[in-house]
N, C-alpha and C positions, 0 to 999 in steps of 0.2 A: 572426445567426450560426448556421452549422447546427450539429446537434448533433456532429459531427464533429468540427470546430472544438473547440469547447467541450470535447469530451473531451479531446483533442492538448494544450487548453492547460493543462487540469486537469491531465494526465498529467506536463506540463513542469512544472508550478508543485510540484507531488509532490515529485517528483526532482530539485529544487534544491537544492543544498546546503548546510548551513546552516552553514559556516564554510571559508573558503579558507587555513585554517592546519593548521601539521601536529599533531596532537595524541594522545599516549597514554593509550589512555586507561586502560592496566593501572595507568598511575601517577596516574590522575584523582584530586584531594585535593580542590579546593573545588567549590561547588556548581555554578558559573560551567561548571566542565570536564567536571564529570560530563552536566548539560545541554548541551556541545556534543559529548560520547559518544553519550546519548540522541539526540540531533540526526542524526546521523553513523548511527548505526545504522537509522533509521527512511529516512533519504535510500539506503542501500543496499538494505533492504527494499522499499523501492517498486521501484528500479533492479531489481531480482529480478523482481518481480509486475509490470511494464510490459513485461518482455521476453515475460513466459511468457502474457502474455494477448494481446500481437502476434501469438508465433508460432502459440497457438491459435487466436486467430481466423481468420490467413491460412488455414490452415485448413477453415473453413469456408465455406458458402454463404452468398451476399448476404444472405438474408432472414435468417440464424442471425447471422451476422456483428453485423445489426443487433440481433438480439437481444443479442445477449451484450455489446452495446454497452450496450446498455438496462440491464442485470443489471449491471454494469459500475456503474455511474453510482450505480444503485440502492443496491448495496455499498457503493460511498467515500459517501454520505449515512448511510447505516447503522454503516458503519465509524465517523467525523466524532463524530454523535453520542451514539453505545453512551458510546467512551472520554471526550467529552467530561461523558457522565454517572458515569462509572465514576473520574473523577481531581476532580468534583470538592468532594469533602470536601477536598481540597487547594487549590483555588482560591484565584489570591491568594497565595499562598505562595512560597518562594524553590526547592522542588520539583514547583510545580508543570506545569512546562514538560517535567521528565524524566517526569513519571508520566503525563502523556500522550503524549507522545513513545514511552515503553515501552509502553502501549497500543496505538498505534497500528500499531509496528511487527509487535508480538506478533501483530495482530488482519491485521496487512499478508500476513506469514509465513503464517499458515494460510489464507489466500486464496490464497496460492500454491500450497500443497499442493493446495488444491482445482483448479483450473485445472490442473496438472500429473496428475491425475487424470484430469478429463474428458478432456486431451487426449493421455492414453497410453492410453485404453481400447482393447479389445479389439475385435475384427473380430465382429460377432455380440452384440453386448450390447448388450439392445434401451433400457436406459438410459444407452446411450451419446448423447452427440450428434457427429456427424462431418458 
């Protein structure tokens, strides 16, 4: 499988959603709901950071393309395991699906900002990539 591939499907497995119900979650009470909030929030955050690392990429030249591919990859392992080290003192727990789930989104979110950076940079800014 190229690595193409393998991203596309990492990208889809992301952005699955982790409940086909409708749910409030201003009025979340039990752990069950708040966990399918966490859920819900981190499935949109990816939905965010899939779109904006498309459009950057397209963006780009093939050799860049593949890089940020690469950088890409490198991130969601980095992303994976930081939160998986950061929730867990919680492991095991009946929280702890939300407090990674809240990681990862958080961790999702400011990968976004960064990509939505690189790819509004300026004409002339030799730290840009274009």
């Amino acid at each position: 499988m190229t690595p193409s591939i393998r991203f596309a499907l990492l990208l889809a497995l992301c952005g699955a959603s982790a409940g086909a119900y409708a749910l409030d979650c201003s009025k979340a009470s039990t752990q069950a709901e708040i966990n399918g909030c966490a859920a819900r929030d981190l499935s949109q955050a990816d939905t965010e950071l899939n779109e904006t690392y498309l459009a950057y990429r397209a963006k780009l030249r093939l050799a860049q393309q593949n890089q940020i591919r690469d950088v890409q990859l490198a991130w969601i392992k980095y992303r994976d395991l930081s939160c998986r080290f950061e929730s867990s003192n919680v492991a095991g727990g009946s929280a702890a699906g939300m407090v990674l789930q809240n990681c990862l989104a958080d961790k999702t979110r400011q990968r976004t900002k960064e990509l939505q950076a690189l790819s509004g940079c300026q004409e002339g800014d030799l730290a840009c990539v274009r």
